[in-house]
N, C-alpha and C positions, 0 to 999 in steps of 0.2 A: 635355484630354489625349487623344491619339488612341492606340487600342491596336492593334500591329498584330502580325504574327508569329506566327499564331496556329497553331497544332502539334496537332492530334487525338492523342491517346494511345490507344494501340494496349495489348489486354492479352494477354500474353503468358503463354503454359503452360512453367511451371518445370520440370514433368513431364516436358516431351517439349523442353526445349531442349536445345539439343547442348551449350553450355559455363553457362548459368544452373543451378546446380543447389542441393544442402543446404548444401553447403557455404558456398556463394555468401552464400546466405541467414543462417547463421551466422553466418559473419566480417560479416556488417554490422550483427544484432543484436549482435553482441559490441561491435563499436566505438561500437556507439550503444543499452543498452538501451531505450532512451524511445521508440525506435520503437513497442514493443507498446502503448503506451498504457497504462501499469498504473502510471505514474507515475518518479522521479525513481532509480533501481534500477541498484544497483549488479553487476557479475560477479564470481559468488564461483568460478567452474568452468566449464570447457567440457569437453566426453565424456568428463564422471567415471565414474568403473569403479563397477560396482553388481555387487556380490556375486553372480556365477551369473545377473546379468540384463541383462548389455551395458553399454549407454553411454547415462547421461543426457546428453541434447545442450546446455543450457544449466540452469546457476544463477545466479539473480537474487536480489537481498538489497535489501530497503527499507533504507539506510544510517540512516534514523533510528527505527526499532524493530527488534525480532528476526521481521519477517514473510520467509520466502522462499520463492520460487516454481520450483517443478520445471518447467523447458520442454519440450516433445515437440515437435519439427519433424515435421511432413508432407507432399511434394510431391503433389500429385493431393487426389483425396477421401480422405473416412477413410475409416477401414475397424476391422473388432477389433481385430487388431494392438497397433497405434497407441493405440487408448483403452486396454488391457489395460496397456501398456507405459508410460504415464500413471499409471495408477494404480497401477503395481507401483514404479514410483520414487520419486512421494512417498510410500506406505507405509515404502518402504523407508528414504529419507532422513531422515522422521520420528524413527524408531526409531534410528536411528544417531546423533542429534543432538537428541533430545527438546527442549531448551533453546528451539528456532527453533517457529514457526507456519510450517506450509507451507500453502503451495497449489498444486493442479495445474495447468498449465496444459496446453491441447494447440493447434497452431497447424496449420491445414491451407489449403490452396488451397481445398477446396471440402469443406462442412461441409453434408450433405445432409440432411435433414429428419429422414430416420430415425433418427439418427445424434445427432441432437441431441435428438431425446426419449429413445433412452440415456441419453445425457450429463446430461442434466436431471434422471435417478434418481438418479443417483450423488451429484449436486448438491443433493439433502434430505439427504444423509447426511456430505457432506466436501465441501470448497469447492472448488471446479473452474472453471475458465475458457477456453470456449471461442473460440478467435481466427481467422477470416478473414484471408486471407492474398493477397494482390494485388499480380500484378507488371505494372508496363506500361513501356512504350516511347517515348519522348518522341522522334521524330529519332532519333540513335545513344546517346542515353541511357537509361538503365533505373532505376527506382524501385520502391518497395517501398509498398504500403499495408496496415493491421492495422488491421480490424476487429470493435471483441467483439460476437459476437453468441450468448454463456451468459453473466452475470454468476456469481458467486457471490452465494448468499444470502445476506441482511443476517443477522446473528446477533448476540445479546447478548454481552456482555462475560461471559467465566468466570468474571472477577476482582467480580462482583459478588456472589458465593455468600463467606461468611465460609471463611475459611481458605482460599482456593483457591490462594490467592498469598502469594510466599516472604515473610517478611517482612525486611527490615532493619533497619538506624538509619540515623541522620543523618550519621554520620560513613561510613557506605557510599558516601553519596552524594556529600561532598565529596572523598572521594578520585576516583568514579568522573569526576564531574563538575570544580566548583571551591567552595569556601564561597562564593565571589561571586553563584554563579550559585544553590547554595541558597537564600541570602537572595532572590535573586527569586521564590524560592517563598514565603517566608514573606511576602514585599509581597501576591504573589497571595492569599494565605490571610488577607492582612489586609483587602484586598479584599473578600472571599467573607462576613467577620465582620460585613459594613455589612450584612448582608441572612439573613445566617444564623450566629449567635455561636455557634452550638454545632458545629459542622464543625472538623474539628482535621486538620491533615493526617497522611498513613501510606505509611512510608515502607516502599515495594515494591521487591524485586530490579527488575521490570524498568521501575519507573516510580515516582513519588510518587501517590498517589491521596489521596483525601478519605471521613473516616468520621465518621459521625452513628451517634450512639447506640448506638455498639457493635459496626456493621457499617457496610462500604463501600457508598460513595455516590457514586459516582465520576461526575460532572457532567463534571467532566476530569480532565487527567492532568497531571503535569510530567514531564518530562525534563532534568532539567540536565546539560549540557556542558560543557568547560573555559571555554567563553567565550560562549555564550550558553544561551537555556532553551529548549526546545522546550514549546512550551503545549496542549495538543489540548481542544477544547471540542465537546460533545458538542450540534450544533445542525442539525436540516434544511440543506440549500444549496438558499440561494436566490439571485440574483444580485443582485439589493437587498443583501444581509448583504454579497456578493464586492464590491461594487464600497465598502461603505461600507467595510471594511477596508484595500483598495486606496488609497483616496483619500487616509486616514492615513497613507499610507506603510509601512503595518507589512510585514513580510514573509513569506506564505503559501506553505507547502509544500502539495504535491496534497492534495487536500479525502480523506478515510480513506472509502472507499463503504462498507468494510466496518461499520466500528462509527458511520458517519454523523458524522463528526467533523471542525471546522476545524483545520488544524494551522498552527500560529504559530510563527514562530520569531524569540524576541526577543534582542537585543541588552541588556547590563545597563544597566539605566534606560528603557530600552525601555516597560514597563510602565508606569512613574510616570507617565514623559513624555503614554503614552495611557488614563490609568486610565478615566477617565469610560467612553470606551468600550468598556475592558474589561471593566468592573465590569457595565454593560448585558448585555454576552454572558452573562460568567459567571451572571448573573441568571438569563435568558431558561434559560439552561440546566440551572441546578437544578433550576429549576421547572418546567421540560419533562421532568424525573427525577423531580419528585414527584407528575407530575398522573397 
């Protein structure tokens, strides 16, 4: 196959173009958040009004937990501003919606050195994500590329301290969810009993978790929906595990960087149909919780 046609792409300063601007930039994350790379994220708001402090430029919502992220657009470098106005809107959204996990995000053209060991203080102390931002020029076409270059820091589950989370029943969860989709929890939990009888599942506001002995022990998590279960398994990514999930057909949402987790998203029967290999993970996983 001969490849020809080949186009140098040209990068382009959003800063000083005459019609590429925040805007521009905007309306294309809006119609597409998966540009950032943060995964599969829904738009809950564009230039929400914040109290005495402007306009957040985007809200972003992981559709399958309560994670959302405050966006800050920047054309050019950073500068204070920008990082201050970051961290004055997720405070702020925090506090108005306690319910949600936020994180900051701030997205600039050019993220200068200095600038990023600020950012990297702030980042021992509240979860922050810094993004590279990259427009080029194809021919008469223009593109967008996003780069993270601050993760947020990996941090423990909250939900692993007794009490820290709300508790429910079981019938919270069939209303939220479906009883069909419960029972794929109790398959999972019957799973879990081949290798550990004494794990009982607990049933959390924003999740089903697993408790041993008195206190949570959260190896994973459930989610059930109307019509399937979201599973999260708390295990390194390695591409050996992705491609062995893959191959079964099972269905993977973005890998969680934050708490190190596969997220699965099964259909009812789902589970039975693949237990061997899930009973494996879930294994691999406890016991990477108890070592």
């Amino acid at each position: 196959m001969t490849v020809s046609n080949y186009v140098r792409a040209q990068v382009v300063s959003l800063a000083q173009h005459p019609n590429l601007n925040e805007k521009w930039v905007q309306e294309k994350i809006r119609a597409d958040p998966g540009l950032l790379g943060l995964g599969d994220l829904e738009l809950k708001d564009v230039e929400r009004m914040q109290p005495r402090a402007g306009r957040l430029d985007l809200l972003l919502q992981d559709p399958d937990s309560y994670r959302r992220y405050t966006v800050e657009l920047q054309l050019g470098a950073t500068d204070e501003s920008h990082i201050i106005r970051a961290l004055e809107y997720w405070d702020i959204e925090r506090k108005r919606y306690p319910q949600y996990d936020y994180c900051a995000v701030l997205v600039a053209e050019d993220i200068t050195s200095r600038f990023l060991n600020v950012i990297a203080l702030f980042n021992g102390s509240m979860p922050f994500i810094a993004i590279k931002m990259c427009a080029l020029q194809v021919g008469e076409a223009f593109t967008l590329t996003f780069t993270t270059v601050l993760d947020e820091l990996t941090r423990g589950l909250d939900e692993e301290d007794v009490g820290s989370a709300e508790v429910v029943d079981r019938a919270y969860w069939e209303a939220k969810g479906s009883p069909k989709t419960v029972i794929e929890a109790d398959h999972i939990l019957a799973a879990v009993h081949s290798f550990a009888p004494g794990v009982e599942l607990r049933y959390n506001k924003h999740y089903i978790g697993f408790w041993k002995d008195g206190q949570a022990y959260n190896f994973a998590l459930c989610r059930p929906r109307k019509n399937v279960i979201n599973l999260d398994i708390r295990l390194p990514r390695l591409e050996e595990r992705e491609n062995q999930l893959e191959q079964a057909g099972l269905e993977l949402l973005d890998y969680d960087k934050r708490w190190g987790a596969y997220r699965i998203r099964l259909s009812v029967g789902d589970f039975s149909k693949h237990e061997t290999l899930m009973t494996e993970l879930l294994k691999a996983a406890y016991d990477a919780r108890g070592a």
